[in-house]
LUMMARMI-960562 format. One record per residue (C-alpha): residue in three letters; z, y, x; residue number from 1. Coordinates in pm, 1 decimal, always signed. Layout:
BEGIN
{mimi=Ala&pz=Z&py=Y&px=X&dopa=NUM} .
...
% end
This chain:
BEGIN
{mimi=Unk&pz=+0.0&py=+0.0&px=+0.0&dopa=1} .
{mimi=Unk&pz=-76.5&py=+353.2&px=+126.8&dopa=2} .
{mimi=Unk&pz=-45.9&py=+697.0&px=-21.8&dopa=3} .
{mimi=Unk&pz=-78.2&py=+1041.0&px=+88.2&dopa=4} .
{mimi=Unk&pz=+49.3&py=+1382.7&px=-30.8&dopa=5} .
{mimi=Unk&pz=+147.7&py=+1733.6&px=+42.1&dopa=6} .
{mimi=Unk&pz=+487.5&py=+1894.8&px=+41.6&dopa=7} .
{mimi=Unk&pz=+434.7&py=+2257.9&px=-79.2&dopa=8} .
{mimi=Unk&pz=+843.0&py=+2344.2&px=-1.4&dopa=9} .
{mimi=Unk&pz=+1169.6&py=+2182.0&px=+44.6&dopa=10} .
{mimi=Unk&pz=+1550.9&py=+2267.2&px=+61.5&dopa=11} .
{mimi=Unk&pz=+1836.3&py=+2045.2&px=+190.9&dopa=12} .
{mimi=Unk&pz=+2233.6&py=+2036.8&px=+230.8&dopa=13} .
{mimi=Unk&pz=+2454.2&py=+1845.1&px=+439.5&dopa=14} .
{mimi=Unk&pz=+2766.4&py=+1907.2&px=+622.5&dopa=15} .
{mimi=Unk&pz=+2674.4&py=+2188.3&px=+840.4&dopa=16} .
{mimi=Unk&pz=+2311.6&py=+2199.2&px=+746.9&dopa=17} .
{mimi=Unk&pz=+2263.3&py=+2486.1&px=+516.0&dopa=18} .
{mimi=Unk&pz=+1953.3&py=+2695.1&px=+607.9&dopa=19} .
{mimi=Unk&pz=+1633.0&py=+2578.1&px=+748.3&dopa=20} .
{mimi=Unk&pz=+1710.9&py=+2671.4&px=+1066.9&dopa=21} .
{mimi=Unk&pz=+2007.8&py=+2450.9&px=+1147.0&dopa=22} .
{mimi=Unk&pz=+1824.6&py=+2165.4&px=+1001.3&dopa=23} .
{mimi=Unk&pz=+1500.7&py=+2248.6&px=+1236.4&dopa=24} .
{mimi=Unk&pz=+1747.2&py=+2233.9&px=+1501.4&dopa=25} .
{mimi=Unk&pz=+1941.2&py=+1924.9&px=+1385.2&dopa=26} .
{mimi=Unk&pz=+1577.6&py=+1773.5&px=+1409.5&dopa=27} .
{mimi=Unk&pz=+1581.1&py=+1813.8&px=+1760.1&dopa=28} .
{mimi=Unk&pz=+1904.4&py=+1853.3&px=+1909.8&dopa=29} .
{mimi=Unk&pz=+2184.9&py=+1589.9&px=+1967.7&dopa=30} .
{mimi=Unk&pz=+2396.5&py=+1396.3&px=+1672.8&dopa=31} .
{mimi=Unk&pz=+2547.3&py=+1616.0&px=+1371.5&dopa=32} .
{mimi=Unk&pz=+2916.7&py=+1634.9&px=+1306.9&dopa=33} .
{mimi=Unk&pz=+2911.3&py=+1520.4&px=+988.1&dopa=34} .
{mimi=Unk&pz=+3289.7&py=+1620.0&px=+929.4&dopa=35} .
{mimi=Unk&pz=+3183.0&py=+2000.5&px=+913.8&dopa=36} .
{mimi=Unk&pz=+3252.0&py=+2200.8&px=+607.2&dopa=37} .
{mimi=Unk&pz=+3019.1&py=+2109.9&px=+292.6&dopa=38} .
{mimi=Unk&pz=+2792.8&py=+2411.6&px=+183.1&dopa=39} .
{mimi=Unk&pz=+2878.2&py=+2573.3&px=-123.0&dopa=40} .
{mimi=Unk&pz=+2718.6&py=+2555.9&px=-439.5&dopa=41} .
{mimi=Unk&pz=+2506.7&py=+2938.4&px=-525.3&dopa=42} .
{mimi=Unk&pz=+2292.3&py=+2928.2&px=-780.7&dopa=43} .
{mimi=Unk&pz=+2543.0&py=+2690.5&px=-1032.5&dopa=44} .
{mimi=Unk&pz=+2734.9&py=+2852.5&px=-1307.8&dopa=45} .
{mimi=Unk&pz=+3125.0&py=+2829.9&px=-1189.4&dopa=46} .
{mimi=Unk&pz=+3254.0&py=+2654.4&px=-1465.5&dopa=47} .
{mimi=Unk&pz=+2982.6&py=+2408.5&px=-1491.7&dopa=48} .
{mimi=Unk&pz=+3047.2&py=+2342.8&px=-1111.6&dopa=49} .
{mimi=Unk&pz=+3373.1&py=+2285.5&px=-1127.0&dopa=50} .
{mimi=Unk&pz=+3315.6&py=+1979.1&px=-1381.6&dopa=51} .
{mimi=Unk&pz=+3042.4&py=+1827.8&px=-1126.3&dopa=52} .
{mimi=Unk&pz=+3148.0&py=+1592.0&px=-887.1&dopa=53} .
{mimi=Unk&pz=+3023.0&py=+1676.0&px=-520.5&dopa=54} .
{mimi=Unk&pz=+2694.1&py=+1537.1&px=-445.4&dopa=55} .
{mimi=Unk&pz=+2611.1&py=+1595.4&px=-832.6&dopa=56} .
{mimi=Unk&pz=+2666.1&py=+2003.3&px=-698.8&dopa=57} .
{mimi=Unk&pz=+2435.8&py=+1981.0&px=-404.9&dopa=58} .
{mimi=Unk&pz=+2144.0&py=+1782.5&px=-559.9&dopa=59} .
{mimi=Unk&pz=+2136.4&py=+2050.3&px=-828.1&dopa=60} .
{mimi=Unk&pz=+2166.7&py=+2314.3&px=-625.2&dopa=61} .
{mimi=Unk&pz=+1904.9&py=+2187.8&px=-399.6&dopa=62} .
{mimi=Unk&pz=+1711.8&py=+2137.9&px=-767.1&dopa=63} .
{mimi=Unk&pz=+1775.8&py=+2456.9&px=-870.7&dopa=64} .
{mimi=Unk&pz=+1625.0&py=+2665.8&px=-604.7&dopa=65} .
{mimi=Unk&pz=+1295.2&py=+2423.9&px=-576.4&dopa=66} .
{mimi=Unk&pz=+1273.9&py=+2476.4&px=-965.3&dopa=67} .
{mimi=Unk&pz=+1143.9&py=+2842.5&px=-894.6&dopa=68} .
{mimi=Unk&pz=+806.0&py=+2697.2&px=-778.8&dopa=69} .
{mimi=Unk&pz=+796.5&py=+2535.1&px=-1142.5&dopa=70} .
{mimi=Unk&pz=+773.1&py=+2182.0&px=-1086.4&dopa=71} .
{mimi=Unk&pz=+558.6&py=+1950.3&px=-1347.5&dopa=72} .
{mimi=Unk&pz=+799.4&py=+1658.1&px=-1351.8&dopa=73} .
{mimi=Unk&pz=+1145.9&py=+1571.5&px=-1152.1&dopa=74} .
{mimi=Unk&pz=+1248.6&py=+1232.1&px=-973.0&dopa=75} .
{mimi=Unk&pz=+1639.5&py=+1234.6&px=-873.2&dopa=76} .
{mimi=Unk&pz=+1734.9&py=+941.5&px=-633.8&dopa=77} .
{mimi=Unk&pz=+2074.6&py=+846.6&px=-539.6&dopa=78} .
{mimi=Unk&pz=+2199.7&py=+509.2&px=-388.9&dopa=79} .
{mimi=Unk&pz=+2557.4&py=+572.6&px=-586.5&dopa=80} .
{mimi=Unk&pz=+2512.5&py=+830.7&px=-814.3&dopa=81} .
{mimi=Unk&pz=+2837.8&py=+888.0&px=-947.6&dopa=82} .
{mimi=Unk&pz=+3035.9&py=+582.2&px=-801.0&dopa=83} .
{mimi=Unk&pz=+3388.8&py=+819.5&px=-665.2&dopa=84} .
{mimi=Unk&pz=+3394.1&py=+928.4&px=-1039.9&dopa=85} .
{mimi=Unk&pz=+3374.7&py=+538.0&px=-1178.4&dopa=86} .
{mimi=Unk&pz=+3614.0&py=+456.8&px=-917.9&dopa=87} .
{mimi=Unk&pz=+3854.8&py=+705.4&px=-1015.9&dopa=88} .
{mimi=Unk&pz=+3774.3&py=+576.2&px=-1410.4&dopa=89} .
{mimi=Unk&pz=+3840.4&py=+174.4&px=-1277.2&dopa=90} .
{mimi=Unk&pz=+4167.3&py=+278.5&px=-1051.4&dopa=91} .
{mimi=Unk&pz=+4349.8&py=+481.1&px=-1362.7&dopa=92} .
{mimi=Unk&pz=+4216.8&py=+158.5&px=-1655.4&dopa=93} .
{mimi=Unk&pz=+4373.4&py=-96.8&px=-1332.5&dopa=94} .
{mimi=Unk&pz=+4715.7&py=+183.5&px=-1365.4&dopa=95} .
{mimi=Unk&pz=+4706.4&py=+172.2&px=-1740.2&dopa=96} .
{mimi=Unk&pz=+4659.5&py=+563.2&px=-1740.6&dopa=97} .
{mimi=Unk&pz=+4398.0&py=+763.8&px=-1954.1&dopa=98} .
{mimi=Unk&pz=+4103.7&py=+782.7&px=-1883.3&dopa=99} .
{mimi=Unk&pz=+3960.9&py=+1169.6&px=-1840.4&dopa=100} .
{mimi=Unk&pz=+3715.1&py=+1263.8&px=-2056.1&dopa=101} .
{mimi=Unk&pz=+3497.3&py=+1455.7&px=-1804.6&dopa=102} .
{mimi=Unk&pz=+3487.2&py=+1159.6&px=-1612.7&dopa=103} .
{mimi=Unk&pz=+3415.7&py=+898.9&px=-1877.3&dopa=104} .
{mimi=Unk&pz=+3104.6&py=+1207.2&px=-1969.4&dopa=105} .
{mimi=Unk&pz=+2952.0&py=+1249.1&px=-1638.2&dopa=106} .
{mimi=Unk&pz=+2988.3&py=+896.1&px=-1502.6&dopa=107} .
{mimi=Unk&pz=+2632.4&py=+780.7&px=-1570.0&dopa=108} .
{mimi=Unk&pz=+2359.6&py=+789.0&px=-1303.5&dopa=109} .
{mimi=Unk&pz=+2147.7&py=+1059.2&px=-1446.9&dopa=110} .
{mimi=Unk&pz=+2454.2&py=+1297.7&px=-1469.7&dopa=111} .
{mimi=Unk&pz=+2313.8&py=+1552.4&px=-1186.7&dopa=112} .
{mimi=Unk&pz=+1953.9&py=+1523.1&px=-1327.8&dopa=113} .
{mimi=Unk&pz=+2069.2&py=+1610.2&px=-1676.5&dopa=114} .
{mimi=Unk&pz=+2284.8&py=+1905.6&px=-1520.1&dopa=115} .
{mimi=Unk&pz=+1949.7&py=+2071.3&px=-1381.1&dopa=116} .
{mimi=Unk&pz=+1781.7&py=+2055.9&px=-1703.0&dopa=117} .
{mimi=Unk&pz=+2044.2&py=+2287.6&px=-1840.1&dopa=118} .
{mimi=Unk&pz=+2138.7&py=+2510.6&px=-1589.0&dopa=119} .
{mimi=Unk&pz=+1793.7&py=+2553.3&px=-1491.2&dopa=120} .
{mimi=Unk&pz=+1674.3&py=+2568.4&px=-1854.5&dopa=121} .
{mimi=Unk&pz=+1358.2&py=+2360.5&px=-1755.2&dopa=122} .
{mimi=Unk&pz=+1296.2&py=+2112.5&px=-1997.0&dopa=123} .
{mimi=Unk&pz=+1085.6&py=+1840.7&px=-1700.3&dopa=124} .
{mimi=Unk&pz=+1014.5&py=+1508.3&px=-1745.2&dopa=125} .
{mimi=Unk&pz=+1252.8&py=+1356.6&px=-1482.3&dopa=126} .
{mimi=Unk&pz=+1308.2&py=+1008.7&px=-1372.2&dopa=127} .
{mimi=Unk&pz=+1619.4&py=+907.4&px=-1210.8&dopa=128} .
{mimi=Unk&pz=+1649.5&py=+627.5&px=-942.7&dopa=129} .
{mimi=Unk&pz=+1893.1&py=+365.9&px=-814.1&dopa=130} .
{mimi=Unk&pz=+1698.2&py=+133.3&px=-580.8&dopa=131} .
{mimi=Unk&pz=+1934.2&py=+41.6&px=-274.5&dopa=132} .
{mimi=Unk&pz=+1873.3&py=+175.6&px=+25.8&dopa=133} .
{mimi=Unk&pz=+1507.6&py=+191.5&px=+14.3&dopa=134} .
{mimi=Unk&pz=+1608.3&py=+478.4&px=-298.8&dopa=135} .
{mimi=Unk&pz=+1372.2&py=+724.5&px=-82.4&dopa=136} .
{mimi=Unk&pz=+1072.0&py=+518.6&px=-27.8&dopa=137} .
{mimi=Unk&pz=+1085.0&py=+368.2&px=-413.0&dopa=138} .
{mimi=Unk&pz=+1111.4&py=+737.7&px=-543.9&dopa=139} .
{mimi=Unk&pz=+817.6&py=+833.6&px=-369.6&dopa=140} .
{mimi=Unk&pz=+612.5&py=+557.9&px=-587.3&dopa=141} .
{mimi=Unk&pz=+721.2&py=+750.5&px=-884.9&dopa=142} .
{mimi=Unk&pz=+621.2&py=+1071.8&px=-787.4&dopa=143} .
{mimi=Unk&pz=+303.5&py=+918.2&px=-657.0&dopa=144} .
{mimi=Unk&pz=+282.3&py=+772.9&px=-1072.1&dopa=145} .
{mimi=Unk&pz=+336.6&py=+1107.9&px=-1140.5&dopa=146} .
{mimi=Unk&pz=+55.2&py=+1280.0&px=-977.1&dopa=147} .
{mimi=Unk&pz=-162.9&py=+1005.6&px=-1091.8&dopa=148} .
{mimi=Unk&pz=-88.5&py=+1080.2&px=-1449.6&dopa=149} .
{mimi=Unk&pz=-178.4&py=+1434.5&px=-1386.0&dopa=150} .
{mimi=Unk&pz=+134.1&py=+1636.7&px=-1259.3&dopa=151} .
{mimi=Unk&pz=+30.7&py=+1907.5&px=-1009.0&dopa=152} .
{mimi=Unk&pz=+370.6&py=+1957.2&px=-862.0&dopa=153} .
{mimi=Unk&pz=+674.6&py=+1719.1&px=-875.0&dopa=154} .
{mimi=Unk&pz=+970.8&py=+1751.3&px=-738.2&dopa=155} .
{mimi=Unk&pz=+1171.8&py=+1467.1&px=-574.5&dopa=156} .
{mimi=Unk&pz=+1592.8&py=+1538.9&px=-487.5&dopa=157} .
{mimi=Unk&pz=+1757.7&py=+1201.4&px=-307.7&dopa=158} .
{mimi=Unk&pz=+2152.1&py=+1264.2&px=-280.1&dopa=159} .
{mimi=Unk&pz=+2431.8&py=+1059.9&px=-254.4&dopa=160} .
{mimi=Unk&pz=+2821.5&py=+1126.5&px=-198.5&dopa=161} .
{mimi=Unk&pz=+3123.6&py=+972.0&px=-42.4&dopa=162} .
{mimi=Unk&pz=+3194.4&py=+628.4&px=-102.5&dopa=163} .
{mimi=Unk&pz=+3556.9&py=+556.6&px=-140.9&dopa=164} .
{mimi=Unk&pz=+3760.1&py=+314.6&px=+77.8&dopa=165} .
{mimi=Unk&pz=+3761.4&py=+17.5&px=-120.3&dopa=166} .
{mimi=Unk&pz=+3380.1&py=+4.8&px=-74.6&dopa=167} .
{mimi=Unk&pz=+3384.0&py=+29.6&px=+338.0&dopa=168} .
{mimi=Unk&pz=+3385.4&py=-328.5&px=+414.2&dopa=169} .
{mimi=Unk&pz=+3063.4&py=-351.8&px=+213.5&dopa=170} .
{mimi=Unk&pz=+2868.9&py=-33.4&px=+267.3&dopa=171} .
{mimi=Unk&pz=+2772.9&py=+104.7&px=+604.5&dopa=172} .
{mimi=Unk&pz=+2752.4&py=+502.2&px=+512.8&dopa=173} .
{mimi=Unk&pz=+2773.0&py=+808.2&px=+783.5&dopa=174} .
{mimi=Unk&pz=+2709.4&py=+1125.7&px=+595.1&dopa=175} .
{mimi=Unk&pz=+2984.0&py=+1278.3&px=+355.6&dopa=176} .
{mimi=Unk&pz=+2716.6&py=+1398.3&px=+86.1&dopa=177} .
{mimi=Unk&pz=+2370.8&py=+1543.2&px=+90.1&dopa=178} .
{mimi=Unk&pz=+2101.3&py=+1659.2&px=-96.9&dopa=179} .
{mimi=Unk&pz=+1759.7&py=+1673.5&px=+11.2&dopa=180} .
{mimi=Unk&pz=+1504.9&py=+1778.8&px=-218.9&dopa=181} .
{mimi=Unk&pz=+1101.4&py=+1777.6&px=-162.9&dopa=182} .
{mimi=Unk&pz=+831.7&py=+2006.1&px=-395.2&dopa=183} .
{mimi=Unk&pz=+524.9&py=+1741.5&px=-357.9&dopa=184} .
{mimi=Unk&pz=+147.5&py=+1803.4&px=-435.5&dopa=185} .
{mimi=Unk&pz=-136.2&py=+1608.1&px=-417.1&dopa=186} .
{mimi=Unk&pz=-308.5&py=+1604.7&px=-61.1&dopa=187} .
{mimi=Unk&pz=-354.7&py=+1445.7&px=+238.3&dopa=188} .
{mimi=Unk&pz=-113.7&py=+1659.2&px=+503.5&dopa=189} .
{mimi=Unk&pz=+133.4&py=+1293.8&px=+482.4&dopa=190} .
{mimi=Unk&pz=+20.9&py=+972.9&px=+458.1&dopa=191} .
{mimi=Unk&pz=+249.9&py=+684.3&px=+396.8&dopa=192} .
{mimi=Unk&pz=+158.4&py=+297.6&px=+465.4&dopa=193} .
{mimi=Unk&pz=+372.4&py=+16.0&px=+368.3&dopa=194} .
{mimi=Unk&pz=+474.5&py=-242.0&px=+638.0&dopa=195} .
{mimi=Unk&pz=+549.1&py=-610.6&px=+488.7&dopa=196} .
{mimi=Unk&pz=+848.7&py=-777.3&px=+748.8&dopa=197} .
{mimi=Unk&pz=+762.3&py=-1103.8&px=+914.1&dopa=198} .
{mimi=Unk&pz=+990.6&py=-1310.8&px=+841.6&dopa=199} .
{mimi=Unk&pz=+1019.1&py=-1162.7&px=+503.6&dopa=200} .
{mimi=Unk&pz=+1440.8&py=-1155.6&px=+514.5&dopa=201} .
{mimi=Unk&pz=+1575.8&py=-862.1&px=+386.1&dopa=202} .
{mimi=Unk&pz=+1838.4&py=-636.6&px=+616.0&dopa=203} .
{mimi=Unk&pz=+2165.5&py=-562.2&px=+562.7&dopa=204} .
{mimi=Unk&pz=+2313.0&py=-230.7&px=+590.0&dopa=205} .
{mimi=Unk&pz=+2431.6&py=-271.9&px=+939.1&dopa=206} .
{mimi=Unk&pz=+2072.2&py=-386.4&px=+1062.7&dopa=207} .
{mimi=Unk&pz=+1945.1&py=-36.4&px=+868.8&dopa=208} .
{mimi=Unk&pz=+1923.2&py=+267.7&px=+980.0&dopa=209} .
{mimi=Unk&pz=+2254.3&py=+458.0&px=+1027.3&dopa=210} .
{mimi=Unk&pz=+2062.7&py=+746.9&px=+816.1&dopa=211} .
{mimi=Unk&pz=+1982.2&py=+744.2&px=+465.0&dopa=212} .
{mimi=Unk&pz=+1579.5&py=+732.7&px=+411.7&dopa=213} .
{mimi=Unk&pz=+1561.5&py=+1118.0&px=+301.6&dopa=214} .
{mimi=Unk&pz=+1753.0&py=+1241.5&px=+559.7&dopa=215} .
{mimi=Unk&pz=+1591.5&py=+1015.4&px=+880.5&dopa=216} .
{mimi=Unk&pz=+1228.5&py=+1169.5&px=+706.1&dopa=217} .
{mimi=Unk&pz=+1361.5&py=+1528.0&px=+769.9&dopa=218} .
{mimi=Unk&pz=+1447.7&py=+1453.8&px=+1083.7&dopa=219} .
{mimi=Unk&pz=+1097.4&py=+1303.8&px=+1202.3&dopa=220} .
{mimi=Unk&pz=+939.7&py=+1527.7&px=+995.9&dopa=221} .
{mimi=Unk&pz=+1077.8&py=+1872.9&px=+1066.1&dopa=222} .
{mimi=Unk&pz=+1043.4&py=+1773.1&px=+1415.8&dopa=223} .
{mimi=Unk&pz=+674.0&py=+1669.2&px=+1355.9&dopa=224} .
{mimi=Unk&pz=+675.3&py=+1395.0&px=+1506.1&dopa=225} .
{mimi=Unk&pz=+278.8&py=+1212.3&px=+1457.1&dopa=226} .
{mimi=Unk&pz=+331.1&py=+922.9&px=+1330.7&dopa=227} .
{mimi=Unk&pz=+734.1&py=+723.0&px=+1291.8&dopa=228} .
{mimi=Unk&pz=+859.8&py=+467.3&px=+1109.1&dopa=229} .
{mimi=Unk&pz=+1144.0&py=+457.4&px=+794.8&dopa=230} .
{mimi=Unk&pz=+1350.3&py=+114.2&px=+798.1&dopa=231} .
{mimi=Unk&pz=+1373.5&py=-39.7&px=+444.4&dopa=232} .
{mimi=Unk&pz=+1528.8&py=-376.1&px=+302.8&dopa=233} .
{mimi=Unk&pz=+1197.2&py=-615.6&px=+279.9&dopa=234} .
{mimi=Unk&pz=+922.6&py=-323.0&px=+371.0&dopa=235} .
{mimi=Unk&pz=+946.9&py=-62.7&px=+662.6&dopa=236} .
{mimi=Unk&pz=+750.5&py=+245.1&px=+582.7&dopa=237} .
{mimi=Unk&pz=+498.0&py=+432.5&px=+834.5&dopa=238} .
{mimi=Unk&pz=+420.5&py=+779.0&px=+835.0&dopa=239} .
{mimi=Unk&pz=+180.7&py=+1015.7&px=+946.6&dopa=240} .
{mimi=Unk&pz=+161.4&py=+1360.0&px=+966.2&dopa=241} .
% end
């Protein structure tokens, strides 16, 4: 399978990577702290922020300020989508405690993509995504479903947040939270092509990359590098640019 595409603009958070700048440097420079102070949400109404659980506040705000190039359609990714929140829900049920009603409300996967539609007021089409760690790669087939069907400009945001202690034994997970969000176009400046793995064994998450998908992208891409490779479960991904 190959595809191609063009990315018209782009925004991103992640502990200590707020503007483009730091994140063209990141792309370059030595390994991030990833224990720096998480950038504040701008463009979100206070009291709505205040009900959204972290990553659910960058992924919107990364939404929010790609939503002024008017996107056709929306993909949202995330790996865990809301899993501290269902944690927290699981942990007070195991206590015998109630159960908050803001978290039973915004537990679900599509909570953040919901939230954009109405602070953004943009009523998109938007798919939302859980696909394991290959989230990134599998979201680009939708937007690539997208454009097919006739969208001109769609607008892809993969995110994911902290996962709490009692999932560390199972998930291998370096960043805090992030958000990075792509405005894609039909084109030809990146082409994709899908590598099948011989054997055909699936990895683990320790045999993965350290990164998630979105974020190693940036980094090859922002630091435009020809041609690299994306590590995925049963398919690594080549790029070109």
């Amino acid at each position: 399978m190959t595809y191609s595409f063009n990315i018209l603009s782009w925004c991103a958070l992640a502990p200590g990577l707020t503007t483009p700048e730091q994140w063209l440097a990141w792309s370059t420079g030595p390994n991030t702290d990833w224990s720096e102070p998480l950038p504040k949400a701008q463009r979100i109404p206070m009291m709505t922020a205040r009900r959204m659980s972290i990553p659910s506040q960058l992924s919107v705000e990364v939404g929010l300020t790609l939503l002024e190039e008017q996107p056709d359609a929306a993909v949202f990714i995330s790996r865990h989508g809301e899993l501290e929140r269902t944690y927290k829900i699981i942990a007070d049920l195991c206590q015998h405690q109630d159960i908050s009603p803001t978290d039973f409300a915004m537990s679900v996967h599509n909570t953040a993509s919901g939230l954009l539609t109405i602070s953004g007021k943009a009523p998109l089409p938007i798919s939302s995504i859980a696909a394991g760690a290959d989230g990134f790669q599998q979201g680009m087939l939708e937007v690539q479903g997208m454009l097919a069907n006739g969208a001109q400009k769609v607008l892809l945001v993969d995110f994911d947040g902290a996962i709490p202690q009692a999932y560390h034994a199972q998930i291998c997970h370096q960043i805090p939270a992030y958000a990075v969000g792509l405005l894609i176009a039909p084109g030809n400046q990146l082409q994709c092509h899908q590598l099948s793995k011989t054997p055909c064994l699936p990895l683990s998450d320790t045999e993965s990359s350290e990164l998630p998908q979105s974020i190693d992208f940036m980094r090859h891409w922002l630091a435009k590098a020809p041609q690299f490779t994306l590590k995925g479960t049963r398919s690594d991904w080549q790029w070109r640019q």
